[in-house]
N, C-alpha and C positions, 0 to 999 in steps of 0.2 A: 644328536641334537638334544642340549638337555631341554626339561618341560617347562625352565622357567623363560628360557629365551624363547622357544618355541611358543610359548602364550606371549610373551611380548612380540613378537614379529607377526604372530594372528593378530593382535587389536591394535598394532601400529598400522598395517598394510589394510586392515577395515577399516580405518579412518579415513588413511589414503585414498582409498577405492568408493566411498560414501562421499567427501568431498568431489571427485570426479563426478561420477554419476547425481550428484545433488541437479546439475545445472541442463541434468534431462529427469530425472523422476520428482522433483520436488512443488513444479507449478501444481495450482489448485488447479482439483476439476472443473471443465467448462461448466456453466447451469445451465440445462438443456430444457430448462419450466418451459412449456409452452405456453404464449399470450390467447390463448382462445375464449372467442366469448365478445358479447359486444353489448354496453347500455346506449353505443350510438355509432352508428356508420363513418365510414370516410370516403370524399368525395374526391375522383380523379381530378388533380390541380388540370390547368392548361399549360403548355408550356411557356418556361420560366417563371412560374407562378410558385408560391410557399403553399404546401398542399395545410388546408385547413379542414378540422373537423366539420361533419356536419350531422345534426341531430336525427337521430331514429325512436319511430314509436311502433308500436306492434301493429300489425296490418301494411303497413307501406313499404313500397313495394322500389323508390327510386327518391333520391332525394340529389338536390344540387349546392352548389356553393360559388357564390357571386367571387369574380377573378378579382385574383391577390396576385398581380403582375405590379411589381415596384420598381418604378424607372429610378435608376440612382441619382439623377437632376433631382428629381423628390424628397431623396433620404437626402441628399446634402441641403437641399433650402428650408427643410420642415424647421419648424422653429422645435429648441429646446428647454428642458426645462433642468437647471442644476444637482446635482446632483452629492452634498458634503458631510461626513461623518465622522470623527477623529480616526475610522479605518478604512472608508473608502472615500472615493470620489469619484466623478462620471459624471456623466447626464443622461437624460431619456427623452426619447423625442415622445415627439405630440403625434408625428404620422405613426398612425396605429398602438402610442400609448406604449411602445414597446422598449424597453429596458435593457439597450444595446451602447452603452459607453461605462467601463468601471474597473476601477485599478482599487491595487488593494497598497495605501497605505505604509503598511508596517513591512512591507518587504522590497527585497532589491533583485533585478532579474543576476545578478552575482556578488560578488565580495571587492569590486573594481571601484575606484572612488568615484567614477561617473557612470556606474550601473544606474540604470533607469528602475522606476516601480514597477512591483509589474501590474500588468491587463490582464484582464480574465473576460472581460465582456469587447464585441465591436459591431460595428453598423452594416449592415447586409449588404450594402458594396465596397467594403473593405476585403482584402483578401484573410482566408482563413478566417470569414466573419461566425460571432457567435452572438446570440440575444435571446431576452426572452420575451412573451407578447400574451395576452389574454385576450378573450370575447367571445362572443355568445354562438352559437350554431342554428341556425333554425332548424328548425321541426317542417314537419307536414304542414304543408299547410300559410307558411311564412315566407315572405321574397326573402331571399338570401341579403339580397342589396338593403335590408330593413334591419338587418343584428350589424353591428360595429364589426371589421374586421381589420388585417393589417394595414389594409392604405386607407380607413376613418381617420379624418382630420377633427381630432379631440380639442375643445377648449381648454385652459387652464379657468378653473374654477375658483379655486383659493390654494391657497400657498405661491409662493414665487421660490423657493429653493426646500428640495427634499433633505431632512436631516433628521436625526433624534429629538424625539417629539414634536416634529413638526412635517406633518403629513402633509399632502396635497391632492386635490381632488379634479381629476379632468370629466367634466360631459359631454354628450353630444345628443343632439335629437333626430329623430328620422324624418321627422316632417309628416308621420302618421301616425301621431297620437303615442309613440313609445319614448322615453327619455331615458339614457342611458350613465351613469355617473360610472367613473371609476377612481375609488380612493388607495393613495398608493402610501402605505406609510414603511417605517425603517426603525429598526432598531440599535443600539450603540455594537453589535456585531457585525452578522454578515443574512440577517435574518429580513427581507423582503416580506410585508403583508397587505394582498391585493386587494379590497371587499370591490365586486363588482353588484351595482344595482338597476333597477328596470322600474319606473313608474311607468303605467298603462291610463293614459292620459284617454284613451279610445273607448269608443262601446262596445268591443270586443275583446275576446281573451284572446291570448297570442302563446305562444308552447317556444321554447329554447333552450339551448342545452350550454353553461356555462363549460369553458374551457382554457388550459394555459399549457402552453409550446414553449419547449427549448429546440432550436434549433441552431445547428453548426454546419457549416459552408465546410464539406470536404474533413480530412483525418488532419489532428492536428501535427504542425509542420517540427513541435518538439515532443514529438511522440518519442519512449522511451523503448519500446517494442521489448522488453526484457521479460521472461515468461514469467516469474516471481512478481510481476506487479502486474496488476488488471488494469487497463485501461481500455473503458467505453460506457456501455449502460450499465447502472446500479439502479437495483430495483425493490422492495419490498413487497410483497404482496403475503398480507393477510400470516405475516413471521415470518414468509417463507425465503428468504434473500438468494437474490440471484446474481447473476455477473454474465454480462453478453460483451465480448472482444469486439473491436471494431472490424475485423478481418469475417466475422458474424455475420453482420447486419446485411452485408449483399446476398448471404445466404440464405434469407429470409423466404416464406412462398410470396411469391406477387399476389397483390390484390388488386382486383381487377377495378374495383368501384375509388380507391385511395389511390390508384394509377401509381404505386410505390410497391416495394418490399417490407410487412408490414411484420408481426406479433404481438397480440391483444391479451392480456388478461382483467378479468372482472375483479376486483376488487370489493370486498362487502363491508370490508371496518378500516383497517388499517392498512395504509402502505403507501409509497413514495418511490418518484423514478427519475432519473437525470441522468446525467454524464459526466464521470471523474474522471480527472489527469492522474500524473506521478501525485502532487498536493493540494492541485484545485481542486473544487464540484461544485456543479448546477444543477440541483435539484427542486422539482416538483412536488410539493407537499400542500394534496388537498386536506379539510377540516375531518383530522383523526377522528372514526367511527363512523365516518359515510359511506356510503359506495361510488366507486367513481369506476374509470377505464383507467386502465393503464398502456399504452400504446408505445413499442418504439419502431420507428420506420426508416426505412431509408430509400430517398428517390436517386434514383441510377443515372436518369436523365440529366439530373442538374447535383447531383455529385452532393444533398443535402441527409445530412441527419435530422434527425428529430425524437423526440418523446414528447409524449401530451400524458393529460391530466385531464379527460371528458368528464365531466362529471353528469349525474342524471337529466333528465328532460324536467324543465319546470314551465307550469304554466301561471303567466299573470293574468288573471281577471281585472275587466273594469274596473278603474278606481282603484286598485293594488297596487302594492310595489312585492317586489323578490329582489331577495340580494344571496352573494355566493362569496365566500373568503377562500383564497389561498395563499399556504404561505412559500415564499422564494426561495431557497437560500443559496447563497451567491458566495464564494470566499475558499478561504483556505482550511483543511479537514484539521486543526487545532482538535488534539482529543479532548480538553477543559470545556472547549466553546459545545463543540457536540456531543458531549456527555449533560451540559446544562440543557441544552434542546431537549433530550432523549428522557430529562426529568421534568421536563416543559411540557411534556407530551407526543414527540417526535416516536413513534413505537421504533425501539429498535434502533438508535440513526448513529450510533457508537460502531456498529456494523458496519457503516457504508466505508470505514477505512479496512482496507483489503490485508487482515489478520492470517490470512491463508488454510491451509490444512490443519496447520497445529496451534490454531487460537486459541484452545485449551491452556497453552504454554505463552504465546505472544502476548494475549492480554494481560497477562499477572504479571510477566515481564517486564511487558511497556509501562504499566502502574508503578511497578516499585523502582524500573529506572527514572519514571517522571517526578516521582516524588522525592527520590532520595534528591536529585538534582533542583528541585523546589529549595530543601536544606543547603546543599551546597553550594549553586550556582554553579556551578562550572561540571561541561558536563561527560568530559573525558575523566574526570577524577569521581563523579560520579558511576560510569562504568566501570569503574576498580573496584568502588564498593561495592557495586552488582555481585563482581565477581568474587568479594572475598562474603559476601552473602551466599549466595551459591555454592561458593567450595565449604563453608560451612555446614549449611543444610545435608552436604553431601556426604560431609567428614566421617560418621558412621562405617559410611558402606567404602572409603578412603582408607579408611583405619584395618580396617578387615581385611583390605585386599594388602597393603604394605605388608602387615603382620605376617599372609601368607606367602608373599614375596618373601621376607625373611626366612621362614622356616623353609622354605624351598631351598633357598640357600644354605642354611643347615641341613638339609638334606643331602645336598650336592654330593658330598664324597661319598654316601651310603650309593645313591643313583649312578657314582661312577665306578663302584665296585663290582655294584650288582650286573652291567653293559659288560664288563671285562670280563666274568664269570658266564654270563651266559652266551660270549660268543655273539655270530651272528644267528640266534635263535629269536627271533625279534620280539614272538609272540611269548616268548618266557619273560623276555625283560619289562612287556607292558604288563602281565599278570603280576611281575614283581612289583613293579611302579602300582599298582593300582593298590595293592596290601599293604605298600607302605603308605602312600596316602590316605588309605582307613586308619590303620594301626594310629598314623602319626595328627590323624586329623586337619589334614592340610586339604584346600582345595585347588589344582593348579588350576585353573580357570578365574580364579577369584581378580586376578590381574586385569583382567578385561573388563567386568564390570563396572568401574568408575569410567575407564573410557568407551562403553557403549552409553552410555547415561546422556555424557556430556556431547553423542552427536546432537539429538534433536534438541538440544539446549544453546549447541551453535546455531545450530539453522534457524533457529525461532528467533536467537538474539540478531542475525543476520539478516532479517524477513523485520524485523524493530526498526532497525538500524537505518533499512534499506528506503523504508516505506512510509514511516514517519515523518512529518514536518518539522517536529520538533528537533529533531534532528539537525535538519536541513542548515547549513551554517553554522554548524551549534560547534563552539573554538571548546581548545583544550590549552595549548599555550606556545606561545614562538611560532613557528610556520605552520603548527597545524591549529587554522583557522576553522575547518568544515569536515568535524567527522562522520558526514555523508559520503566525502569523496576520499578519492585513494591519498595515499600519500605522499603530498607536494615536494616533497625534498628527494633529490638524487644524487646519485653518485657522479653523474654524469659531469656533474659544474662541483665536485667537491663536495657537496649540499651548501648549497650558496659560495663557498672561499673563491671561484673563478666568473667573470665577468660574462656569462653567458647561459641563455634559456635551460629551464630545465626541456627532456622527452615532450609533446604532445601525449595526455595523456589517452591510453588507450591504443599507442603505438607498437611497435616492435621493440623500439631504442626506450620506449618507459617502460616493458619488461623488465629488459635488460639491466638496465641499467635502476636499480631499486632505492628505495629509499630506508631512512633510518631504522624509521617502525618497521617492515619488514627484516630489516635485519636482524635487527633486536631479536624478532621473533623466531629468527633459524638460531640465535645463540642459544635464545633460553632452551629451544627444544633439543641442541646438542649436547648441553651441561643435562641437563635430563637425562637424556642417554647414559653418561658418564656415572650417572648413581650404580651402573653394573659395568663388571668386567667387558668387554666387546667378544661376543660369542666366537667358538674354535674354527665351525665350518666358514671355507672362505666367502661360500655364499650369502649367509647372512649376513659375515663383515660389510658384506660392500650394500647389501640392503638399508643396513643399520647407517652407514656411513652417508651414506646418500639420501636419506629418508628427510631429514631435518634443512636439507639446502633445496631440495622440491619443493617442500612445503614453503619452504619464502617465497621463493620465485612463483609460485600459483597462490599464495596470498597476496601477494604484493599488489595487485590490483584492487583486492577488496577494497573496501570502503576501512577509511582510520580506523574506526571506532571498532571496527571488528577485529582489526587487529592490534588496539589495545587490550581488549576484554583478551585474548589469545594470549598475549605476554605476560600478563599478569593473573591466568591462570597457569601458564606453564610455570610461572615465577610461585606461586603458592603452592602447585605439586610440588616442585623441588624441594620446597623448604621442609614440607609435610613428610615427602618420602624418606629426606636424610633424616631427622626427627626421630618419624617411628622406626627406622631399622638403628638408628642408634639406642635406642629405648629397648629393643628387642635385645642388646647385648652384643651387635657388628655396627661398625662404621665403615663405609662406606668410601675406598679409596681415592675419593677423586680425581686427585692430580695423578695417580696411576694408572687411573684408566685413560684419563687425555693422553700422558706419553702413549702408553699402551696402544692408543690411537693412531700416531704419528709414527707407528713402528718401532717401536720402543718395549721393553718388557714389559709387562706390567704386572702390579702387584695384587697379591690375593688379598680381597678383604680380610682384615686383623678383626679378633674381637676387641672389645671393649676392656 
């Protein structure tokens, strides 16, 4: 076996075997942060009840929380209040104030001419319901039944329709001297801002701990379950970002006093907790530089998630008022939209889209594919310039390893003299081979470096591709509409010429049966091959032979976009490889090593 095949059949078959294995070594580590620590208790709900915080001060020793049992007769007659934004729309009911109707505008749940918006918020007797809700906790000392909680029936104060710049303000009083305002306003995103307030109308000071709950009815029914993407709680605490699976949260320790499976951390300045899909999130964002709790839970009994956002204990004196701001956000992880938050003040919220192990690499990625496609609009042609940026950047260490490809091949008949000469003496003809590699300054190794480079270069463009919104639908041209998804076009129907469906994708028969872009991509890698003779032993013939028709058929399901960036860098190497070994003073027989393929003689690279 000579050394230059032999290093080509090493960094092909580690490609090989790093693609396989990607789809078990590649998820990010679980975050194992522990939530420990408390600025305020939680009290066992009763059954069917939404477990609500309730306020802790030092010394006390038992606290309660008046029942938040919601008969769904209730949720459907509560009156609402509108909800309209050039991105969203919904409404929020008045029973408990809580922000459980909301579609986002600018998106379609597919590419179908009667795809609906989609929903990202619903009403606590809807199935798979999700919302969010604020109010206060009491303390020592305070009737539970005296702070607002989920089934307070709020008035509308002012506003009649929630919109950009135009807020609305629900109250309610207790009938003992506390009056409770909650102003809810919106911005032209996806940015919810709650200020809740307390005038103390009474001759006594009263203690409560402002609070805001996401809560979800059960795992979502379009869960993606793919180990590459996180989906459940996203949390910041104090920089530190964490990621908890939904498959987690039953794994929790039970608390006894929250009657749930809980995990607390304290928070001292900055940080934010919610729950993200494949594109959505609902997150918690108390007033950056406070202290709050961060809490996510999960009741077993009634199959609910939750995170809250407890913020400290405040007390209003006679004649005072207190008030507490949080902000919501509600919407699609757009990098633009939460990269302007994260310059807004949001610590960190560029994070919450799930960049994985090698964010190092995905965020500079994602940047120069978002913006090159900013310039072009279109973002399949955008990806190519990706790539031929890339094979640029790379071109150095490209250059260097051709060139020793070449000379290796000028080596060849020195290499096939020196094996004849020494027989089977194995260890003489490596000591020969390694004196002529010094003497001649050749490195046979050098071949594999451009392609170890470009694994973690796939996988992070992979881990872009996969996880990004922007993505999501993003066309390229003719049937491929959604270089998110695999490649719409088969053989199966012609690619469109016959009257009938393409595979179900995700099938046995859409394996099978592949589409253009996959093909494409087993040519370019077989023309690739062809820049060398096809090796003597029979065994790597058929390695070689077979190497580039595996590779389709296990790409063939990726997502388009990845395997356009794949063809049109295998399309750049070939051009690059024949290039510099013509530059080197050989050309490179092509059409001789194809026959040569097909059984055929094939011809020895000519010089120049």
């Amino acid at each position: 076996m000579d050394d230059q095949n032999k290093n080509l059949i090493i960094a092909t078959a580690l490609s090989f075997v790093v693609i396989l294995v990607w789809f078990v070594l590649f998820p990010p580590p679980e975050a194992e942060t522990p939530l420990n620590g408390s600025t305020a208790s939680l009290s066992a709900p009763a059954e069917g009840t939404l477990a609500t915080p309730s306020a802790d001060t030092p010394g006390s020793e038992t606290t309660t929380t008046a029942s938040t049992e919601t008969e769904p007769s209730a949720i459907e007659s509560a009156p609402r209040v509108a909800i309209q934004t050039p991105r969203l729309s919904g409404s929020l009911s008045l029973l408990g104030g809580r922000i459980d109707e909301l579609s986002l505008n600018d998106y379609r749940t597919s590419l179908d001419d009667d795809a609906t918006i989609v929903e990202i918020l619903f009403p606590a007797n809807e199935e798979n319901a999700q919302y969010v809700l604020n109010g206060w906790a009491a303390s020592t000392g305070v009737d539970p039944t005296a702070v607002p909680g989920p089934n307070t029936e709020w008035q509308l104060a002012s506003g009649d329709t929630l919109g950009v710049d135009a807020p609305i303000t629900l109250s309610w009083d207790n009938g003992a001297g506390l009056r409770f305002s909650k102003q809810i306003a919106i911005d032209d995103k996806y940015m919810f801002t709650v200020t809740q307030s307390v005038e103390n109308t009474s001759d006594a000071s009263a203690s409560m701990a402002p609070y805001a709950i996401l809560a979800r009815h059960g795992i979502p029914t379009d869960l993606k379950n793919f180990f590459i993407l996180h989906e459940g709680v996203v949390a910041m605490t104090d920089g530190e970002y964490s990621e908890t699976d939904w498959d987690k949260l039953p794994e929790f320790e039970y608390n006894q006093r929250a009657g749930a499976r809980t995990q607390e951390e304290n928070i001292t300045e900055n940080g934010w907790i919610g729950f993200t899909d494949h594109y959505w999130m609902s997150v918690l964002i108390p007033t950056q530089g406070t202290a709050f709790k961060a809490v996510a839970k999960y009741d077993e009994r009634r199959d609910i998630y939750q995170t809250e956002a407890v913020s400290t204990v405040q007390t209003v004196a006679a004649g005072q008022t207190i008030s507490n701001t949080t902000q919501i956000f509600v919407g699609p992880k757009e990098w633009e939209v939460l990269n302007g938050y994260e310059k807004g003040g949001v610590y960190n919220f560029i994070d919450s889209i799930d960049w994985g192990i090698f964010s190092f690499l995905t965020k500079p990625i994602f940047w120069l594919l978002h913006h090159i496609n900013l310039l072009i609009g279109n973002m399949g042609i955008s990806i190519i310039a990706l790539t031929l940026f890339i094979k640029a950047l790379l071109f150095p260490l490209a250059y260097k390893s051709y060139v020793s490809m070449a000379k290796m091949k000028e080596l060849q008949p020195k290499m096939e003299k020196m094996k004849a000469d020494a027989g089977d003496d194995r260890q003489k003809v490596q000591q020969g081979m390694m004196e002529l590699y010094k003497k001649e300054k050749v490195n046979p190794a050098a071949g594999c470096l451009p392609i170890l480079l470009q694994i973690p270069i796939f996988f992070s463009l992979y881990k872009v591709i996969f996880v990004t919104i922007e993505l999501r639908h993003a066309p390229f041209f003719g049937p491929f509409q959604d270089l998110s998804s695999p490649d719409p076009t088969t053989i199966f129907n012609l690619y469109g010429a016959l009257p009938w469906a393409a595979p179900e994708v995700g099938s046995i028969m859409a394996l099978v049966f592949i589409g253009i872009l996959p093909l494409l991509l087993g040519i370019s890698m077989w023309l690739q091959q062809k820049l060398n003779p096809a090796p003597t032993d029979p065994t790597q013939q058929m390695i070689f032979a077979w190497m580039p028709w595996v590779f389709m058929f296990m790409l063939g399901s990726f997502a388009s976009g990845l395997v356009v960036y794949w063809i049109a860098n295998n399309t750049i190497t070939f051009t690059q490889q024949y290039l510099i070994m013509r530059s080197q003073g050989y050309k490179p027989d092509l059409l001789g090593n194809i026959r040569g393929g097909f059984g055929r003689k094939a011809k020895v690279d000519s010089k120049k």
